[in-house]
N, C-alpha and C positions, 0 to 999 in steps of 0.2 A: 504494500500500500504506500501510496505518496503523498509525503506532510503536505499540507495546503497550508499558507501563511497568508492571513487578510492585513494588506496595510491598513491604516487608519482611515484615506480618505476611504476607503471600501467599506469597513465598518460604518464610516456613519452615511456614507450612501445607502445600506441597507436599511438604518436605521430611519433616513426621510421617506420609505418608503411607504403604500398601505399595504395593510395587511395582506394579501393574496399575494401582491409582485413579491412580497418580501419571502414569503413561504418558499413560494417556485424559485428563487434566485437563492437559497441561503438549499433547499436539495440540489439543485443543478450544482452548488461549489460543496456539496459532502462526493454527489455522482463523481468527479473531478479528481476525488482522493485515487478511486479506483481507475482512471485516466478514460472516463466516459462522460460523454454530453456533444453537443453540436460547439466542435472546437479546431479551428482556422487558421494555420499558418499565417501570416500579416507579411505586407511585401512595401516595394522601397523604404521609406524613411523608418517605417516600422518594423523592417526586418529582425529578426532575432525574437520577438514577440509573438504571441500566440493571440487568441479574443478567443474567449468561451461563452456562446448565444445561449441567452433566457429572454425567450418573449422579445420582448423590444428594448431588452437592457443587456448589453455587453461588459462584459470583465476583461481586461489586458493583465495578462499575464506571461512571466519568464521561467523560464525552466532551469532549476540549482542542483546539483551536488552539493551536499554539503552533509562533512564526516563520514562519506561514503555512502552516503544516502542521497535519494531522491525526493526535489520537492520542486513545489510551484510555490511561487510568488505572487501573487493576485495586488498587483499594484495599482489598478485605475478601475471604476466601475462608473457608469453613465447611462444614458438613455442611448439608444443606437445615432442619433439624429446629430449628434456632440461628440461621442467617445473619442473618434480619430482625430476630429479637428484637435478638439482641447488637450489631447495628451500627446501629439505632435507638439503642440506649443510649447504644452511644460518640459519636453526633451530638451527644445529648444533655448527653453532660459537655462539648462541647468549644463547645457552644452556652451553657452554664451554668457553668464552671469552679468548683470550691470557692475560697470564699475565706478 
């Protein structure tokens, strides 16, 4: 089985959710442990990245070794409509920080 690590903006994405998205998106990231669910290679900028579909809410996530173990990293969660724009962006400041 593979650890699943929710960052915090994911956490409380779940958390603005109603009740029902929130169900279905909090099984699809347990599904995720066992490396099942509707889950998408991500191409140019987001290469290296995964997205794992619930409904009309997507999760970006990375793939770790860590200690010789297997996990996911579940680092951006959104509505489908926002997900790529907005977490392109934040690559991009964290790629380019202001000085």
């Amino acid at each position: 089985m593979t650890g699943v690590n929710l960052s915090a903006q994911v956490i409380e994405f779940l958390g603005q959710l109603a009740p029902e998205p929130r169900k279905t998106l909090r099984i699809a990231l347990r599904r995720l442990e066992q490396e099942k669910g509707d889950i998408k290679s991500l191409e140019g900028k987001l290469a290296g990245y995964q997205r794992l579909r619930s409904g009309s809410h997507r999760v970006i996530f990375a793939r770790k070794v860590r200690n010789g173990r297997p996990e996911i990293d579940c680092i951006f969660a959104e509505h489908r409509s926002l997900v790529y724009e907005v977490f392109t962006a934040a690559l991009a400041l964290q790629k380019h920080p202001r000085e």
